[in-house]
N, C-alpha and C positions, 0 to 999 in steps of 0.2 A: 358220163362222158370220159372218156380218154385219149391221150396224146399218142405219140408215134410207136411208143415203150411202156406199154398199160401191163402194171404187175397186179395179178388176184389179190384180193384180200386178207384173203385167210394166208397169203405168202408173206404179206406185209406185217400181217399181224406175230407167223412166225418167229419174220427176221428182228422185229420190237422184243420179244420175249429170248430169244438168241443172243440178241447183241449186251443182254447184263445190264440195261436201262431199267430202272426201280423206280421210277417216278422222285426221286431223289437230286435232279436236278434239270436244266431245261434241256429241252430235245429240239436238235435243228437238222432239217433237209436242206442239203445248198442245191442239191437239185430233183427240185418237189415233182417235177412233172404233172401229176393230175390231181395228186395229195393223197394219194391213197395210205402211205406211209402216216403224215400228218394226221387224218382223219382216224386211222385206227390206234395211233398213240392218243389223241385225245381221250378216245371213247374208254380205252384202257382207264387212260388216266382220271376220267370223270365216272367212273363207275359204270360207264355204259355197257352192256352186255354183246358179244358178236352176234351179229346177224339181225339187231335191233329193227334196223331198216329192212329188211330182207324180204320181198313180198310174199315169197311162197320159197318152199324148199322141197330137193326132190322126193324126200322120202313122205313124203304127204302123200306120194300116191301110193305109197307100197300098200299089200294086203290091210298088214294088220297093225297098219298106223290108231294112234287112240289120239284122235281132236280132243276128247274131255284131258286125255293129258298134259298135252302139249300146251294149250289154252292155259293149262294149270301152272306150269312151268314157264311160260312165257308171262306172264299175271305176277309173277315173283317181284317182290320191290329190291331194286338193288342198291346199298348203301353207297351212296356218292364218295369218294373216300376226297380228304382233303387237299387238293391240289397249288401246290403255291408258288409254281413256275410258270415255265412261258413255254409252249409249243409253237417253232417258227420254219419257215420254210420262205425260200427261194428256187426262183429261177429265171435264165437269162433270156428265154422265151415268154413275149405277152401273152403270147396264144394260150402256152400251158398255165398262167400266172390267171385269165380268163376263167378259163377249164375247172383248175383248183379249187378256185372259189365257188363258182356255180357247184360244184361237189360238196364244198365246205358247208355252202350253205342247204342243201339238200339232205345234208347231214344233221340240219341244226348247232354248227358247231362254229357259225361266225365269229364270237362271242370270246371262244377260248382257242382259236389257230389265230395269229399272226402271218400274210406272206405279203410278199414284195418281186418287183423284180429285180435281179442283182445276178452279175455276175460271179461265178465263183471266186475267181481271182481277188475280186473285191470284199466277198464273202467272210474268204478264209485272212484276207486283213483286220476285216472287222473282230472277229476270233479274238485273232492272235490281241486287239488292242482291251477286248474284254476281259479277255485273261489276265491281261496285266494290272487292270484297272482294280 
């Protein structure tokens, strides 16, 4: 499901990899919208591999796709690496704080997102009193 402003995955996943975040401390969205951001820092962050969920992909239908490979390759165990922060998001809309979650949890990822609904204003106060803390 997605909100007014639904960004692909693979862009979210990009922008995580882009912005210099190493799993090195915690990661917040003050404005989560559907969580796609959230959900794909998690899965980063828990060793999840892209596309985990994905029910089909296009190139399965090409010619000279190999299901024994892919099967093989998807089958791979992937080390959980150690995560020992906190992935949080907000936003000021219930609808997309709804959304979020129903995604979060479709995801299997209730467990390790945090959201809430908050205003950014109040967000970026909360920040500023962590940082100091």
């Amino acid at each position: 499901a997605t909100t007014k402003a639904p960004i692909n995955e693979v862009l979210a996943a990009g922008m995580i990899k882009l912005s210099g975040w190493n799993l090195d401390c915690d990661l917040y969205d003050p404005m989560c919208g559907s969580g796609t951001i959230l959900i794909e820092a998690a899965m980063l962050a828990h060793g999840i591999a892209p596309g985990t969920y994905r029910k089909k992909f296009g190139f399965e239908s090409w010619k000279d796709f190999d299901a024994d490979l892919f099967e093989a390759i998807t089958e791979e165990q992937y080390e959980t690496p150690e995560f020992k922060h906190q992935i949080l998001g907000s936003d000021i809309s219930p609808t997309a704080i709804k959304i979020a979650e129903q995604n979060i949890k479709e995801a299997f990822l209730s467990k390790k997102i945090n959201i809430k609904p908050m205003n950014i204003v109040v967000a970026d106060f909360l920040i500023v009193i962590s940082f100091i803390s």
